[in-house]
C-alpha positions, 0 to 999 in steps of 0.5 A, a space after each residue: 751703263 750705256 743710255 738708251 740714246 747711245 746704244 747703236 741703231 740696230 736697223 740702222 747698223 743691219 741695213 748697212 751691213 747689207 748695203 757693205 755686202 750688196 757692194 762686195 758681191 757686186 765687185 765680185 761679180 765684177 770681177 769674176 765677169 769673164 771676157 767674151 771673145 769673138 773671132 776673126 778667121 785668118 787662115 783654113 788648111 786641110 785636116 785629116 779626117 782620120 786623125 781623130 784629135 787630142 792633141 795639137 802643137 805648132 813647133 817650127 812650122 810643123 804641126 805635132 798631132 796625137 790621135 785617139 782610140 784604142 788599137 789606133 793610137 798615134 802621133 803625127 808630125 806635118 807641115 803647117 801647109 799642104 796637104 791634109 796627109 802628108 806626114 812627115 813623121 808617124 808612129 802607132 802606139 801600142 793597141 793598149 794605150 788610148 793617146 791623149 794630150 799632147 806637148 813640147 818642151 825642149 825637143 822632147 813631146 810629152 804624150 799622156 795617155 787615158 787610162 793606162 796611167 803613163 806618159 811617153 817622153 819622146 824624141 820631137 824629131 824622131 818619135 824615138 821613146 826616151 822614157 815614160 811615167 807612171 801617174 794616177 787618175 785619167 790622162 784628158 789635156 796636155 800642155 806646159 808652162 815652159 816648166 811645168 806641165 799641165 794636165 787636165 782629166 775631164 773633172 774641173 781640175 788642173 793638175 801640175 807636174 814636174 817635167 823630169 819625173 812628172 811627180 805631181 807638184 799642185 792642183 788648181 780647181 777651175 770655175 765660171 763665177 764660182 761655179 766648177 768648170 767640168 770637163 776640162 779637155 785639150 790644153 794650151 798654154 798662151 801669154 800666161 793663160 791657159 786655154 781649154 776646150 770642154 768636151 762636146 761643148 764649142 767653146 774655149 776657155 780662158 784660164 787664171 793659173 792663180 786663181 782658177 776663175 775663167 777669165 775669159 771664152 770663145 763660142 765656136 759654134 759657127 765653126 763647128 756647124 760648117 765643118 764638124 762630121 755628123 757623128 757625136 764624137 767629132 767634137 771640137 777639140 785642138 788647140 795650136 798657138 801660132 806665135 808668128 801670126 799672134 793666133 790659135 789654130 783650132 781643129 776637132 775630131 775628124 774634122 776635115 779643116 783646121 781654122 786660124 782664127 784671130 780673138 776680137 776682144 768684147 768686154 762686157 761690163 758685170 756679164 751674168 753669162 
């Protein structure tokens, strides 16, 4: 029979597994602090202000752009510079499909769209239709891993797909400190993250494919202020990694600019933001 004097403290054993548990949340909080990024701009060309942007990719010194809105839908190809239309290749989607997200793999553009369900797998080069896909759920963000694709459908999920048939291989739930990351829009893959905008909001985000935790963001507010159109719809979106110069171009719907723009590191310590 235990004695009195050998039993466990009580308060004693509650206020350490409080202080156990004020530490474990406190590294959490840690590390789920995402990284705030300012940015340098390096580089404006002209943009399109009919091109009301899905997609963007930066392939061989060619821009590839997929262009929304029913009975108006369309890819387009141009120089990295000169003027904001000179295409160097278009074709118009039928009036049925809503373009959306938008990448390349291996000269073949992968283009989701909307609501209609499908995927068009077509020639880089050409725009010629190689094949299509069938899929449930809605068609937001498009872009790949260099072996699988990766879909986004404006909820706070990230979807994988086979390349081949665009079966759906895993899901990923993103989230700011435990919180979901809704509205997941336009995608691009970059050093082993993934980068999204989140629709009628300015900032990107900066995504763990492991994990699903935002790791890190960028406010582009000040950019979208000195060039956005005064319509609701022309929000920031676009996402075009720039390997050669080590940044991102960044663009929105009908915006007359598209912005290269470095990231400056600003690691904050246990950020609550």
């Amino acid at each position: 029979m235990a004695t009195a004097s050998s039993r466990p403290s009580l308060p004693l054993a509650g206020t350490f597994l409080l202080c156990l548990a004020g530490i474990i949340s406190a590294c959490q909080a840690s590390i789920d602090a995402p990284t705030e990024y300012t940015y340098t701009v390096l580089e404006e060309r002209d943009h399109s202000t009919r091109l009301f942007t899905q997609g963007l990719l930066l392939h061989d010194g060619l821009f590839y752009e997929s262009s929304g809105g029913y009975g108006r839908s369309r890819l387009v190809s141009y120089p990295r510079s000169g003027p904001a239309e000179g295409f160097v290749n278009h074709k118009s989607l039928p009036r049925r499909y809503f373009a959306e997200g938008l990448t390349e793999m291996e000269g073949k553009l992968y283009l989701l769209t909307w609501r209609e369900n499908t995927l068009f797998v077509l020639d880089r080069d050409s725009f010629e239709e190689l094949t299509s896909h069938k899929y449930t759920g809605e068609g937001w963000g498009l872009t790949d891993n260099g072996d699988v694709l990766i879909r986004s459908d404006g909820s706070h999920r990230l979807f994988f797909h086979d390349r081949e048939d665009f079966s759906l291989l895993r899901t990923l739930e993103v989230h700011k400190k435990g919180t979901p990351v809704r509205k997941l829009n336009e995608l691009e893959y970059i050093d082993g993250f993934v980068w999204s905008n989140i629709w009628h909001d300015n900032r990107l985000v900066q995504i763990d494919l492991e994990t699903g935790h935002v790791v890190g963001y960028v406010d582009l507010t000040d950019l979208a202020e000195q060039t956005a159109p005064a319509h609701r719809e022309s929000v920031l979106n676009g996402i075009a990694w720039d390997e050669e110069h080590q940044a991102m171009w960044v663009t929105g719907k009908n915006w007359p600019t598209l912005f290269l723009i470095r990231l400056n590191q600003l690691q904050e310590a246990n950020r609550e933001g």
